[in-house]
C-alpha positions, -999 to +999 in steps of 0.1 A: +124+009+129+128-005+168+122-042+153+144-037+125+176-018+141+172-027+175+176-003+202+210+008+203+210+012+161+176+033+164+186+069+171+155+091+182+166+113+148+158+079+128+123+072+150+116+109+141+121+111+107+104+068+100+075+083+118+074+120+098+082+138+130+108+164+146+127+149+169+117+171+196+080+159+189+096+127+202+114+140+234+086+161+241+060+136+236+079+102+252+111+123+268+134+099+245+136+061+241+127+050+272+096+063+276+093+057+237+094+019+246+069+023+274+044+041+254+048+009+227+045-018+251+015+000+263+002+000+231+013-038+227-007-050+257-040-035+245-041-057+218-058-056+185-093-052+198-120-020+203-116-030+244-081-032+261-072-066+265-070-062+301-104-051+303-115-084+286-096-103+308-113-088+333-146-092+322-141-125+314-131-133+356-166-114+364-187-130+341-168-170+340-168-192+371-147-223+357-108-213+361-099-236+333-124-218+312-107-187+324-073-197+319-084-206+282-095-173+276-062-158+289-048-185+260-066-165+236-055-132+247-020-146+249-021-150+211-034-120+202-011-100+229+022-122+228+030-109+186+026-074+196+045-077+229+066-096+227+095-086+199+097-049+220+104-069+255+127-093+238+145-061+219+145-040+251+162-073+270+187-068+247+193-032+252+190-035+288+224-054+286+243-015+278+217+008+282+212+014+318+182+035+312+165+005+289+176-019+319+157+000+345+122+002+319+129-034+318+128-039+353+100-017+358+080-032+328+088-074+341+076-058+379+044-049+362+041-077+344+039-099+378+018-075+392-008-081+368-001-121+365-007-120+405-039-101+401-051-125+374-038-155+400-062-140+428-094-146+401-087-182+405-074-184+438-100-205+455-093-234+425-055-234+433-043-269+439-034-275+475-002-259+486+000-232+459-002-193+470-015-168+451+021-150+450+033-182+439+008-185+410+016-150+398+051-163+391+039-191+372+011-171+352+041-142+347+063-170+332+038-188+305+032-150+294+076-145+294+084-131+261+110-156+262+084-188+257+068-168+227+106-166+212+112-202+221+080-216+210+070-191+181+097-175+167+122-207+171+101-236+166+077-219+141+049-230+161+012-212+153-005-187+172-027-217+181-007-241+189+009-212+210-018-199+231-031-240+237+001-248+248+000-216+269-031-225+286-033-259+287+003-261+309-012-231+331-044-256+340-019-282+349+003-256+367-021-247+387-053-262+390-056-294+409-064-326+383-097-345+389-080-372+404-067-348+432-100-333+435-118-362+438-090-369+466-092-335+481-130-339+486-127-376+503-101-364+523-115-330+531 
């Protein structure tokens, strides 16, 4: 119904009725579209597996000590997340344009979005390449995940999941992780 109609053509009584409930199931449940929205992209970021997909992602920091091998795992959730996540946070960028209540979820959903790229940054903090803060690699982790590369790369170019969540990870390694040759440096110098 959201996907379809976008936000501003999807009235709660259309929600309601798509999804075989009152419309004060709705209000009461989410309190309207907003939190609607939030509850979806909630949903979204879980992914498609029995364990959140932050959990993994977690588990896979504790248990992994090579940050490429980390990163590549993020590419992997990034495939299976991005789909789900993705077409809401592009549709609610859209809104956020006239709705002023859709704006502020925005905000609120990009601020927790960096959040949780920073806190992924710190799990491969001491592997940053010289110069780069942990802040500053949140920013770059929270722009390879932008809904905006999934639109460009999948929903534009046509590209695969695959060649997607490579792409993803791949230009996160060089983004942030020193190459050999600056290792090999770093130790000589060091």
């Amino acid at each position: 119904m959201l996907l379809g109609n976008g936000f501003a053509g999807a009235t709660i009584a259309d929600i309601a009725a798509s999804a075989g409930v009152s419309p004060e199931a709705i209000y009461k449940t989410f309190g309207g579209k907003p939190g609607l929205v939030r509850a979806i992209c909630v949903a979204a970021l879980a992914g498609s597996g029995p364990v959140h997909a932050e959990t993994r992602s977690d588990e896979l920091q504790r248990r992994e000590s090579d940050p490429r091998a980390i990163i590549r795992g993020w590419g992997t959730l990034t495939m299976e997340v991005a789909p789900r996540v993705a077409p809401i946070l592009l549709l609610l960028r859209t809104a956020a344009t006239h709705q002023p209540e859709m704006a502020q979820l925005q905000e609120e959903i990009e601020a927790q979005r960096l959040t949780r790229m920073t806190h992924n940054a710190a799990a491969v903090a001491a592997h940053l390449r010289p110069g780069l803060s942990v802040d500053q690699a949140g920013v770059i982790l929270w722009t390879y995940s932008s809904p905006e590369i999934y639109e460009l790369l999948v929903i534009k170019q046509q590209w695969t999941l695959s060649r997607y969540g490579d792409f993803v990870a791949e230009a996160i390694i060089a983004a942030l992780l020193p190459n050999p040759g600056e290792l090999r440096d770093v130790r000589q110098n060091g």
